[in-house]
Predicted model as a PDB file, atoms N, CA, C, CB and O in Angstrom, pLDDT in the B-factor column:
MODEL        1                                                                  
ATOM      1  N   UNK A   1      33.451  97.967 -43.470  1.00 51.00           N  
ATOM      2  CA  UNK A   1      32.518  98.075 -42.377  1.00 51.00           C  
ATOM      3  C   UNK A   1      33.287  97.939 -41.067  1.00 51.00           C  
ATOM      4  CB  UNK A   1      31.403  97.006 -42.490  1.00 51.00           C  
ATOM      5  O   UNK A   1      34.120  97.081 -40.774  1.00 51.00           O  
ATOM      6  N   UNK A   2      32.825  98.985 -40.322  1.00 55.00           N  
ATOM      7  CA  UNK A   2      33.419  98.519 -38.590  1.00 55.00           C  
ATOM      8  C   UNK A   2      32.706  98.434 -38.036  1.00 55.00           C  
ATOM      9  CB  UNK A   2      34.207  99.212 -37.684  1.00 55.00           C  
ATOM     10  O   UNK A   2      31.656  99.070 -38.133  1.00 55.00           O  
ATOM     11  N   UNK A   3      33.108  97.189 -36.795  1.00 52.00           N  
ATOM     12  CA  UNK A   3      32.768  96.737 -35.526  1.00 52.00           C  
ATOM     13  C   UNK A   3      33.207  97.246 -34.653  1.00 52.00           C  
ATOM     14  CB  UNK A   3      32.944  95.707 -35.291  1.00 52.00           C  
ATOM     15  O   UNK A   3      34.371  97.605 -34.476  1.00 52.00           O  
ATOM     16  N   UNK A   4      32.158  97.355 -33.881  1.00 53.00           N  
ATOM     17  CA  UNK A   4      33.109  98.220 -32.279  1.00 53.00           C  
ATOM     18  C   UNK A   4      32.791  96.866 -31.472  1.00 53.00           C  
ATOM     19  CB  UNK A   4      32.150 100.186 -31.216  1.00 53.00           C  
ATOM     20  O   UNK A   4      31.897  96.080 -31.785  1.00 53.00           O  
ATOM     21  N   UNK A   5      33.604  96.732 -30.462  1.00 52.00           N  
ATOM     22  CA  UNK A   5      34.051  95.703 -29.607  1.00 52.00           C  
ATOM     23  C   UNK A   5      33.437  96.022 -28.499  1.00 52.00           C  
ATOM     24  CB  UNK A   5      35.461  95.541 -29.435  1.00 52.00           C  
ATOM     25  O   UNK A   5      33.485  97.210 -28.179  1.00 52.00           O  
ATOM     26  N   UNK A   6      32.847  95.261 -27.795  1.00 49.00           N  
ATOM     27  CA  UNK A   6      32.435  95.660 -26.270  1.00 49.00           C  
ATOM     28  C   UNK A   6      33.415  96.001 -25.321  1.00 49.00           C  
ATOM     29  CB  UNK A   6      31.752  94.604 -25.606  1.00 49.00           C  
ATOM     30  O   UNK A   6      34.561  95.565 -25.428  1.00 49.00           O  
ATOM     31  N   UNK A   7      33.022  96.842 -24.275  1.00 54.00           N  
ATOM     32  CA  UNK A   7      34.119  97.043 -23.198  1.00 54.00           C  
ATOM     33  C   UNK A   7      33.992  96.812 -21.910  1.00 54.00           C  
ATOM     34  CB  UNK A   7      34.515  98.184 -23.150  1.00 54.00           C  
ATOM     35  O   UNK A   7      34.652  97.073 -20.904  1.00 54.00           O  
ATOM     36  N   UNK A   8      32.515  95.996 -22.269  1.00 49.00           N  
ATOM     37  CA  UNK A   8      31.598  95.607 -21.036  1.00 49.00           C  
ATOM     38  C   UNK A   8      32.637  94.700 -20.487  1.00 49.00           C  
ATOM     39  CB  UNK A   8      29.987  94.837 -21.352  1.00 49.00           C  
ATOM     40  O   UNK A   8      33.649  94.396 -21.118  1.00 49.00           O  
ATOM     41  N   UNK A   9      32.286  94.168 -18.991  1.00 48.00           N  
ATOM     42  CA  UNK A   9      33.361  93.181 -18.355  1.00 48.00           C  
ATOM     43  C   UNK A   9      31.741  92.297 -17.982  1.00 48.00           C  
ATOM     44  CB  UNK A   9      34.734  93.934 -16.710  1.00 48.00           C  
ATOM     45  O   UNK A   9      30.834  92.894 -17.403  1.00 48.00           O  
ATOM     46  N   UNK A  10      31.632  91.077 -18.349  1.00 44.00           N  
ATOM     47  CA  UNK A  10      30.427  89.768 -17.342  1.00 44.00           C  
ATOM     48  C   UNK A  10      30.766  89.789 -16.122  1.00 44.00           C  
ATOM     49  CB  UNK A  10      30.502  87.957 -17.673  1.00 44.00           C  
ATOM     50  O   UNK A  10      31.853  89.345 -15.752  1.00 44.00           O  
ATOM     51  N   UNK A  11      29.831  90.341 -15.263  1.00 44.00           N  
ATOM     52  CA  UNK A  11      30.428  89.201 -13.732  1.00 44.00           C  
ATOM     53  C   UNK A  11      30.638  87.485 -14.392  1.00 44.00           C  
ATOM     54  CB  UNK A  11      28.686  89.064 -12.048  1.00 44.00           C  
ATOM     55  O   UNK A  11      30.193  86.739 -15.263  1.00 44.00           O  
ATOM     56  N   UNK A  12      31.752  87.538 -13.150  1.00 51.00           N  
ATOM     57  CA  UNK A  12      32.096  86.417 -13.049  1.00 51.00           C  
ATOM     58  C   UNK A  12      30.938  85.781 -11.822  1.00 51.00           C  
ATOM     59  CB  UNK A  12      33.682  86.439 -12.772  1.00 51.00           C  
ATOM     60  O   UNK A  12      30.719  86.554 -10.889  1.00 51.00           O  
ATOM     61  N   UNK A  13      30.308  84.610 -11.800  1.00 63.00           N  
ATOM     62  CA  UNK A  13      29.367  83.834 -10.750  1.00 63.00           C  
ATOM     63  C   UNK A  13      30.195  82.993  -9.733  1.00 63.00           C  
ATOM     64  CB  UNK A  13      28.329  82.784 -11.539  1.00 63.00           C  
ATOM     65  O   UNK A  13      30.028  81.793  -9.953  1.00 63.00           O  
ATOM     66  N   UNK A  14      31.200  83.288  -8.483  1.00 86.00           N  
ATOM     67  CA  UNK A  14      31.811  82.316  -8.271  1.00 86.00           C  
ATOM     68  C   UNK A  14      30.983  81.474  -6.479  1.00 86.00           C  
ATOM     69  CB  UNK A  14      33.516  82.959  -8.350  1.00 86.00           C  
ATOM     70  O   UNK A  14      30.585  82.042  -5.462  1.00 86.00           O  
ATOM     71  N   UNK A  15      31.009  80.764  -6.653  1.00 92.00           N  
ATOM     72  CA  UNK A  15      30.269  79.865  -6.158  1.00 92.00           C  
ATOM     73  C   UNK A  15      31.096  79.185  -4.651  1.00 92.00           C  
ATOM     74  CB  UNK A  15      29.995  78.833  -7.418  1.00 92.00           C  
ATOM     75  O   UNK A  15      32.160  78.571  -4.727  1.00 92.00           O  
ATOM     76  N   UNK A  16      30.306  79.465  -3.237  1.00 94.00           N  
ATOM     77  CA  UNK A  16      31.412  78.903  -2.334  1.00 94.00           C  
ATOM     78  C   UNK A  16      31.825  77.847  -2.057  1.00 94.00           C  
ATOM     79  CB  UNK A  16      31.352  79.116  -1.424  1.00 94.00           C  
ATOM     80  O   UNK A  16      31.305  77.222  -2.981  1.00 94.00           O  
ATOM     81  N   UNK A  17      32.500  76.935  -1.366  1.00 95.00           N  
ATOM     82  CA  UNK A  17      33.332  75.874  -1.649  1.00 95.00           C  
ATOM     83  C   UNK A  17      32.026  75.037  -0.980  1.00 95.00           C  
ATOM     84  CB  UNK A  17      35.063  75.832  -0.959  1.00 95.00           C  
ATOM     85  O   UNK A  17      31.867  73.860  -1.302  1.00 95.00           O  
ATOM     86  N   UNK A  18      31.214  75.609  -0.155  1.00 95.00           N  
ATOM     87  CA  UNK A  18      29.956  74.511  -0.090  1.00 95.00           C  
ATOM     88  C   UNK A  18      28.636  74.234  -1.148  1.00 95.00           C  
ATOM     89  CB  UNK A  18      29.267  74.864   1.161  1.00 95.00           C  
ATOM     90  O   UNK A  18      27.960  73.217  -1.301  1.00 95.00           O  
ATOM     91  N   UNK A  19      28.574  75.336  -1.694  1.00 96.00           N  
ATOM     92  CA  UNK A  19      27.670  74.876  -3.029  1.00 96.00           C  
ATOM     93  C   UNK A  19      28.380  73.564  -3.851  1.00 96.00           C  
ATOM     94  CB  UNK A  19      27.575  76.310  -4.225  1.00 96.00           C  
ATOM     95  O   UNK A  19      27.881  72.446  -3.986  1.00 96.00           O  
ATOM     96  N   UNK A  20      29.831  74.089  -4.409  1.00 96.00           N  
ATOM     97  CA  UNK A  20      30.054  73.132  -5.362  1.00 96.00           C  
ATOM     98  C   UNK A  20      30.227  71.647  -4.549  1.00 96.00           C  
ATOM     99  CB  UNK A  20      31.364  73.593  -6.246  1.00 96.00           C  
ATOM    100  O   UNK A  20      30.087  70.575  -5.138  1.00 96.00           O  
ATOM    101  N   UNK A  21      30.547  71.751  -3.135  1.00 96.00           N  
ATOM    102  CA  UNK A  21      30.691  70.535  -2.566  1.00 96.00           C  
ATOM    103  C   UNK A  21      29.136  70.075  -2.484  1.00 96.00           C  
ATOM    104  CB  UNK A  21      31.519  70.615  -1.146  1.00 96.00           C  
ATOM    105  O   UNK A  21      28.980  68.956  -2.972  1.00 96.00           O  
ATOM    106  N   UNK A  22      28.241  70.523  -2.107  1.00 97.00           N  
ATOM    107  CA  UNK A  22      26.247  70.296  -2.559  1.00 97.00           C  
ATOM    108  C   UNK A  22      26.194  69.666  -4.110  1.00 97.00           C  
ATOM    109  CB  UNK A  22      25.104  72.297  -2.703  1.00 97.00           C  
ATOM    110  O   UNK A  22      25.616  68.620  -4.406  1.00 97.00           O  
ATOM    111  N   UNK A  23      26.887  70.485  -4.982  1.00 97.00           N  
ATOM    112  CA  UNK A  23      26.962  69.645  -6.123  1.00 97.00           C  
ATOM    113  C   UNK A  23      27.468  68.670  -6.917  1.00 97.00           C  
ATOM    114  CB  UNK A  23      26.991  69.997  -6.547  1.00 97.00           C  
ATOM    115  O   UNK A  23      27.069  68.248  -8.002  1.00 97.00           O  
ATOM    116  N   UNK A  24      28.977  68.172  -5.824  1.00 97.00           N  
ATOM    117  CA  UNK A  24      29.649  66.648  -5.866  1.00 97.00           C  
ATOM    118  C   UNK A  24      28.783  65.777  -5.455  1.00 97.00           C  
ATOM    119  CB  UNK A  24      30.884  66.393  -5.002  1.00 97.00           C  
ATOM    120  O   UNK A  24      28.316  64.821  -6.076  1.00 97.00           O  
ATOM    121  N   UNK A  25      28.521  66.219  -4.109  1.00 97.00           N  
ATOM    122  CA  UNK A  25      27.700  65.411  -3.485  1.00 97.00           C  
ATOM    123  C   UNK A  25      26.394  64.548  -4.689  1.00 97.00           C  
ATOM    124  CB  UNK A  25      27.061  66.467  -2.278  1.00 97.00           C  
ATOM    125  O   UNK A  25      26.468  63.370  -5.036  1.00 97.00           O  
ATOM    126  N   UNK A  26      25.380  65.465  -5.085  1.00 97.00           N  
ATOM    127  CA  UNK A  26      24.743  65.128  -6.100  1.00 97.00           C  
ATOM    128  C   UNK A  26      24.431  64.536  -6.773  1.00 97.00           C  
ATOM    129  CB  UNK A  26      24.768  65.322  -6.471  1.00 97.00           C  
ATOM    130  O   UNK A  26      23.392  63.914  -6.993  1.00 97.00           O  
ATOM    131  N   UNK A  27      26.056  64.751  -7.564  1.00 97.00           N  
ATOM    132  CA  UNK A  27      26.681  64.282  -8.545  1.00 97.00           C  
ATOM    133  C   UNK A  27      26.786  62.617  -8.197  1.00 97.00           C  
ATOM    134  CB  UNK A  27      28.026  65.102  -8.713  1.00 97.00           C  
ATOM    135  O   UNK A  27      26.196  61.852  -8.960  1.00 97.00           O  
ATOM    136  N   UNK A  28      27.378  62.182  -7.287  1.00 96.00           N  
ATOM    137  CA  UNK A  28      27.370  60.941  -6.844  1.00 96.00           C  
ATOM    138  C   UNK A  28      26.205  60.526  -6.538  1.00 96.00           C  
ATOM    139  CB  UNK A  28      28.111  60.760  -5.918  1.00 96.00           C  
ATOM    140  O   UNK A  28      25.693  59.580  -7.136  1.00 96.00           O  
ATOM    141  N   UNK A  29      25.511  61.269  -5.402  1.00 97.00           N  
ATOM    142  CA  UNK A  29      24.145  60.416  -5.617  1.00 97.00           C  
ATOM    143  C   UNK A  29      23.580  59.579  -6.971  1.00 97.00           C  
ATOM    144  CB  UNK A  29      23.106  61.393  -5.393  1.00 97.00           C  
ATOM    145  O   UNK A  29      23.697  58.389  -7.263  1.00 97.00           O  
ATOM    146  N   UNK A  30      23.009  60.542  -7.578  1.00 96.00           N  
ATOM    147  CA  UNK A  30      22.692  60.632  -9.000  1.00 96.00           C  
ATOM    148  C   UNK A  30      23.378  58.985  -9.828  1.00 96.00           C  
ATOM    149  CB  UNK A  30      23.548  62.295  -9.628  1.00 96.00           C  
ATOM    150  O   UNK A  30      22.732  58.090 -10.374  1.00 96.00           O  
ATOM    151  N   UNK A  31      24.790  59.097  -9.634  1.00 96.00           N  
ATOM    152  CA  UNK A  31      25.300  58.126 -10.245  1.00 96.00           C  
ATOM    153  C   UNK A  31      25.128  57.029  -9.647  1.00 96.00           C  
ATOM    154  CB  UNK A  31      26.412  58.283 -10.492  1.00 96.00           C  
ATOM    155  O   UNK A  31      25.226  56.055 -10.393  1.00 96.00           O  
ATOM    156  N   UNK A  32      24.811  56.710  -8.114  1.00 95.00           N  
ATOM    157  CA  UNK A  32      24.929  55.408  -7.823  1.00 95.00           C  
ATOM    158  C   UNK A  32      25.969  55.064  -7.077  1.00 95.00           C  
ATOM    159  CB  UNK A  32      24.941  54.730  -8.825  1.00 95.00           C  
ATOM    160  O   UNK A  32      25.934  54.086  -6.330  1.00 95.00           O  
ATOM    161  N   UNK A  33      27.559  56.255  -7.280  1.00 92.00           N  
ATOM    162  CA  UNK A  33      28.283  55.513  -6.706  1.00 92.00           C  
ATOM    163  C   UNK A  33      29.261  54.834  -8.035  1.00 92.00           C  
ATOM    164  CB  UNK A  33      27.364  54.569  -5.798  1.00 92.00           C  
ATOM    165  O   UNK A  33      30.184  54.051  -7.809  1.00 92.00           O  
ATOM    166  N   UNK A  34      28.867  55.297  -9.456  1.00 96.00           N  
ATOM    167  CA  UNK A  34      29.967  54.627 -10.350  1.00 96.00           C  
ATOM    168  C   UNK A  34      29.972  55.768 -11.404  1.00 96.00           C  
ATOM    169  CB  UNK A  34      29.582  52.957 -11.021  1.00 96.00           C  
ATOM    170  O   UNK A  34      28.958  56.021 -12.054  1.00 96.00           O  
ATOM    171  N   UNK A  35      30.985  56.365 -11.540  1.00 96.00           N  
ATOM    172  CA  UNK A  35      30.634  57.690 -12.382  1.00 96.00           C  
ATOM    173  C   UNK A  35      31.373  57.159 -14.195  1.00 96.00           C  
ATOM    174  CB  UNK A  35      31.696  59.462 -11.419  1.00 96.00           C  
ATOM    175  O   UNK A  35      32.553  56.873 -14.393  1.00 96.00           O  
ATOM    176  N   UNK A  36      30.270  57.169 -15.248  1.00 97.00           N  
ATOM    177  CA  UNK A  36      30.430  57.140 -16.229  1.00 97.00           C  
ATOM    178  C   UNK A  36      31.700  58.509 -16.615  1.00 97.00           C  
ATOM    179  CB  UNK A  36      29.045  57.074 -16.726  1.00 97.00           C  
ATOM    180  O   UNK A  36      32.129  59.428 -15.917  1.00 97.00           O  
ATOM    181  N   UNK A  37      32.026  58.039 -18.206  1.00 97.00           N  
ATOM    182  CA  UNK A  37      33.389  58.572 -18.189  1.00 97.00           C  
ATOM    183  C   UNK A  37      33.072  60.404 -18.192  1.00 97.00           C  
ATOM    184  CB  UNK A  37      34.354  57.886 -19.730  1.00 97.00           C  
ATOM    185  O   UNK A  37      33.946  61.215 -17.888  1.00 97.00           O  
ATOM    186  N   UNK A  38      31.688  60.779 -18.590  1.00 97.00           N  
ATOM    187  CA  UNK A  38      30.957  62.391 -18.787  1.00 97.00           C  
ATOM    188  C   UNK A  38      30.812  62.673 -17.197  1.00 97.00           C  
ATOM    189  CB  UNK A  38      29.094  62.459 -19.773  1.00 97.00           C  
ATOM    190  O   UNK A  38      30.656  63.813 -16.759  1.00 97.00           O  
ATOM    191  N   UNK A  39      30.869  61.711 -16.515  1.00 97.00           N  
ATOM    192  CA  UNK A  39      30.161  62.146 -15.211  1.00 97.00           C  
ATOM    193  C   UNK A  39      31.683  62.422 -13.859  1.00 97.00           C  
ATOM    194  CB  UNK A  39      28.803  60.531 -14.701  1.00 97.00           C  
ATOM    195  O   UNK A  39      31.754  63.025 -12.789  1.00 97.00           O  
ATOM    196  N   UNK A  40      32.673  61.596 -14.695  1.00 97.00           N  
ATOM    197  CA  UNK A  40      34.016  61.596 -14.401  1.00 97.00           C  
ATOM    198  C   UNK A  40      34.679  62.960 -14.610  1.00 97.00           C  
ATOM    199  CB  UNK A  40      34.653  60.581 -15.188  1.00 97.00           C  
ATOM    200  O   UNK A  40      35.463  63.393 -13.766  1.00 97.00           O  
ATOM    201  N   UNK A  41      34.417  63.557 -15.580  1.00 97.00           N  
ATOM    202  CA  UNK A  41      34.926  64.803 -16.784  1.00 97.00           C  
ATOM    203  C   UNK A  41      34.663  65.963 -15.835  1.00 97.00           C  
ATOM    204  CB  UNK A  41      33.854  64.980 -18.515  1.00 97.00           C  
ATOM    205  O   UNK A  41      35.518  66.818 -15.604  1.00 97.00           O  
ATOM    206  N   UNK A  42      32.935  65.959 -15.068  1.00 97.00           N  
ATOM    207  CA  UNK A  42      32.139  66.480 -14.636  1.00 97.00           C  
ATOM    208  C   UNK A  42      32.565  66.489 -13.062  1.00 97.00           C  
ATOM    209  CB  UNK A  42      30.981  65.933 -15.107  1.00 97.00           C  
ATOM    210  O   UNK A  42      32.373  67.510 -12.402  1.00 97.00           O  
ATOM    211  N   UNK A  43      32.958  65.707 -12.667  1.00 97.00           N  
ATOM    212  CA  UNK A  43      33.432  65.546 -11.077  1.00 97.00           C  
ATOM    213  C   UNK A  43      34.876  66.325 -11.274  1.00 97.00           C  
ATOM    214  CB  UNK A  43      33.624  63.641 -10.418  1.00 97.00           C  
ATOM    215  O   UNK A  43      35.024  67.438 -10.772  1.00 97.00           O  
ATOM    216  N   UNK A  44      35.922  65.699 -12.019  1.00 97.00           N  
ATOM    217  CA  UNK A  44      36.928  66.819 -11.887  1.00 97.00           C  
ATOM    218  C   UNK A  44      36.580  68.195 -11.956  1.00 97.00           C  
ATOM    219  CB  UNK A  44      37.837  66.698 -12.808  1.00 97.00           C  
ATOM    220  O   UNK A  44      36.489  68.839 -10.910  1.00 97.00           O  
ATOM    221  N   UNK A  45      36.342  68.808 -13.236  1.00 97.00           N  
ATOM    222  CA  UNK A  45      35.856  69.798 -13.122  1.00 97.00           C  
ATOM    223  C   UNK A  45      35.250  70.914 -11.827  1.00 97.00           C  
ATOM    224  CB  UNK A  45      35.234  69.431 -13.791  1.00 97.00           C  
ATOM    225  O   UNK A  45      35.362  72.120 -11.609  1.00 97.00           O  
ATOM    226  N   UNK A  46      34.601  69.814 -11.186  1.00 97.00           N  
ATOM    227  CA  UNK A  46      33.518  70.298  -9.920  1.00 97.00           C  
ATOM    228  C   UNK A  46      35.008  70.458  -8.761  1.00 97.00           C  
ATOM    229  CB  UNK A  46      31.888  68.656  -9.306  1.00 97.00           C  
ATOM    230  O   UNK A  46      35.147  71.477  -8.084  1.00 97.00           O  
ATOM    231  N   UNK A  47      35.593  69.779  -8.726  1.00 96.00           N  
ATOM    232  CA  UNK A  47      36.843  69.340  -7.570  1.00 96.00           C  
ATOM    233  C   UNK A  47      37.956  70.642  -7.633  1.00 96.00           C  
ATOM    234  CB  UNK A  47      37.813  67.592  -8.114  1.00 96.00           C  
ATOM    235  O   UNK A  47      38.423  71.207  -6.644  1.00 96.00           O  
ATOM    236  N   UNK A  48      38.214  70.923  -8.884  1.00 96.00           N  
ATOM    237  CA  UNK A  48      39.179  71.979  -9.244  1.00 96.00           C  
ATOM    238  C   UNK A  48      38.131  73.461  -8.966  1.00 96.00           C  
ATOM    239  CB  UNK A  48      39.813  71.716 -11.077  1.00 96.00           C  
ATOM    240  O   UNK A  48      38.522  74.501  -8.435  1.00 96.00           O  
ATOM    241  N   UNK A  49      36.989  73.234  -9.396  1.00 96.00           N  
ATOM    242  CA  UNK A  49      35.893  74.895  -8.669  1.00 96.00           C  
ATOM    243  C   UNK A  49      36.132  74.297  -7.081  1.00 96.00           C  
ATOM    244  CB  UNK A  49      33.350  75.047  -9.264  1.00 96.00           C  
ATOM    245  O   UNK A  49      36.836  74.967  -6.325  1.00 96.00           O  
ATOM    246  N   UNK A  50      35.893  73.792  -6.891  1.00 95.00           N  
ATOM    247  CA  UNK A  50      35.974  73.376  -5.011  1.00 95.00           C  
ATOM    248  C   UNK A  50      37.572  73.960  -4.583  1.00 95.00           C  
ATOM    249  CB  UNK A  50      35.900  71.095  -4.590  1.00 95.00           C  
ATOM    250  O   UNK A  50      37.818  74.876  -3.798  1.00 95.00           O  
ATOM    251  N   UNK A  51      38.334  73.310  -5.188  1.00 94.00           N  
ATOM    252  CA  UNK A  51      39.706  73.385  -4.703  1.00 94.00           C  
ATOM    253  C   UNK A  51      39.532  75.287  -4.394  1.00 94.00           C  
ATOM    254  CB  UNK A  51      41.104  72.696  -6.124  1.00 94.00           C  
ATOM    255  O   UNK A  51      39.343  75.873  -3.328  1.00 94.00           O  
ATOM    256  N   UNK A  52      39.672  75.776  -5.640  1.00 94.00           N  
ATOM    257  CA  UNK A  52      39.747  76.980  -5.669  1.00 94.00           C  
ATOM    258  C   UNK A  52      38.787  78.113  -4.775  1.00 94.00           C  
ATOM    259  CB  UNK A  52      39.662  77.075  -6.892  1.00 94.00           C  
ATOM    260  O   UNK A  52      39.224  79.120  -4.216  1.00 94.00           O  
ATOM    261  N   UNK A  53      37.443  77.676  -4.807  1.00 93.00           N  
ATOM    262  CA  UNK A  53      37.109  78.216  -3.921  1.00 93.00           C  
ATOM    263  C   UNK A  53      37.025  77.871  -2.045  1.00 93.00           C  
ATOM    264  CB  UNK A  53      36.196  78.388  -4.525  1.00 93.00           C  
ATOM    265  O   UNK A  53      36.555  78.477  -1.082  1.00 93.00           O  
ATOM    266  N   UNK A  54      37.656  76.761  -2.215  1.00 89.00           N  
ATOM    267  CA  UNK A  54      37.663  76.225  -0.609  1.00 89.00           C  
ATOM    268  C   UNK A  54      38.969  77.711   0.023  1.00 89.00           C  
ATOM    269  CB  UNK A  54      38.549  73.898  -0.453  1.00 89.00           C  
ATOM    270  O   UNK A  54      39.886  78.327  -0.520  1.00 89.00           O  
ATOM    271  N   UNK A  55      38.380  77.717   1.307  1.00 83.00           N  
ATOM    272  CA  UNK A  55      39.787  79.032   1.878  1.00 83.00           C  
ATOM    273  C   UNK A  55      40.697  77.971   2.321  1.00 83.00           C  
ATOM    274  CB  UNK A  55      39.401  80.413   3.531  1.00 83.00           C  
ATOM    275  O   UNK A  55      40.471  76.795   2.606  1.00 83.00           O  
ATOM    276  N   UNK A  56      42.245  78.957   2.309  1.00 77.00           N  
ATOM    277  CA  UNK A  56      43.659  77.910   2.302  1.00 77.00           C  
ATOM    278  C   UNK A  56      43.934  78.230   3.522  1.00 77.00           C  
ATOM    279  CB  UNK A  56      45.057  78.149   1.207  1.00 77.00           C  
ATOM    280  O   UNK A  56      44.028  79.350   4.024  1.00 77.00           O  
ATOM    281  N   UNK A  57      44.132  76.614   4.245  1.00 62.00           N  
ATOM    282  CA  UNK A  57      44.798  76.642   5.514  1.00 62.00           C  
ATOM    283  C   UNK A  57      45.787  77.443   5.303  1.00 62.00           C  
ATOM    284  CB  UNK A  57      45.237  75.411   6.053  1.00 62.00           C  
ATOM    285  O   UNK A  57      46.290  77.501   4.181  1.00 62.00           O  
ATOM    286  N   UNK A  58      46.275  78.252   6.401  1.00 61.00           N  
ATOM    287  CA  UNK A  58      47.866  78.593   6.609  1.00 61.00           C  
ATOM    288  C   UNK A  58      48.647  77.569   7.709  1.00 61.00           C  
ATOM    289  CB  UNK A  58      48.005  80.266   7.236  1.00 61.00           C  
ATOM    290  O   UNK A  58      48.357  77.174   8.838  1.00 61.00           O  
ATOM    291  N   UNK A  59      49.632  77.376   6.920  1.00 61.00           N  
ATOM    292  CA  UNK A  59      50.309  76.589   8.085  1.00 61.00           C  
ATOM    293  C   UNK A  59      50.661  76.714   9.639  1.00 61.00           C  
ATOM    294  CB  UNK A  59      51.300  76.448   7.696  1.00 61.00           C  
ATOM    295  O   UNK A  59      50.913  77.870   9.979  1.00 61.00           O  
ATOM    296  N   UNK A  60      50.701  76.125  10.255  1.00 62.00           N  
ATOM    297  CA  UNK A  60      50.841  76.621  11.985  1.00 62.00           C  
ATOM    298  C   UNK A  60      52.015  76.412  12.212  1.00 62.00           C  
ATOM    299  CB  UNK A  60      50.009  75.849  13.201  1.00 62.00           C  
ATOM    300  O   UNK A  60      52.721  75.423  12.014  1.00 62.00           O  
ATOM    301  N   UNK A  61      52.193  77.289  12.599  1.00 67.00           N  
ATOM    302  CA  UNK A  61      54.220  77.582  12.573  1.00 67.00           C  
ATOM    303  C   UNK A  61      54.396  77.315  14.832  1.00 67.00           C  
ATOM    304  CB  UNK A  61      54.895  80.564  11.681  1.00 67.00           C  
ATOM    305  O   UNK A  61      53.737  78.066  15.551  1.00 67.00           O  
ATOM    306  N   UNK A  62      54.822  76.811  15.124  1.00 63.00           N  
ATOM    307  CA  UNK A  62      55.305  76.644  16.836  1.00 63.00           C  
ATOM    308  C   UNK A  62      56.337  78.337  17.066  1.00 63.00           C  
ATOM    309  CB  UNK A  62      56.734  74.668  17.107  1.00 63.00           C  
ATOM    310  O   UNK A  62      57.063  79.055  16.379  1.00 63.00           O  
ATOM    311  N   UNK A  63      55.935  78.306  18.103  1.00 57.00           N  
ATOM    312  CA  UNK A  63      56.768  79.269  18.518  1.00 57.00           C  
ATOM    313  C   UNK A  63      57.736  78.867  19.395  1.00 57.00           C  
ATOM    314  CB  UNK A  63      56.129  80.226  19.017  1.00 57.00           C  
ATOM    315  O   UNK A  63      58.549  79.681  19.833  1.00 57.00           O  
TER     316      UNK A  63                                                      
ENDMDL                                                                          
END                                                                             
């Protein structure tokens, strides 16, 4: 029997560096202020989507 494979591509959903920062934020509320070790797992996670979607300073060079 054959399978044919999709060739479809998913959008990807990427999210701007102020949503996921709306959803740190949250995130802490929510906790109180003491993040259990799932809620820890869950904040990195959120920090590394932030990192990536935050835009990168360029350095300021003097002339």
């Amino acid at each position: 029997m054959l399978h044919s494979m999709s060739t479809t591509v998913e959008a990807v959903t990427e999210r701007s560096a102020a949503e996921v920062n709306e959803e740190i934020r949250a995130l802490w509320l929510r906790s109180g202020g003491t993040l259990t070790t799932e809620q820890r797992a869950e904040y990195q996670r959120l920090v590394l989507e932030w990192a990536a979607a935050a835009p990168q300073a360029r350095p300021h060079r003097a002339a």
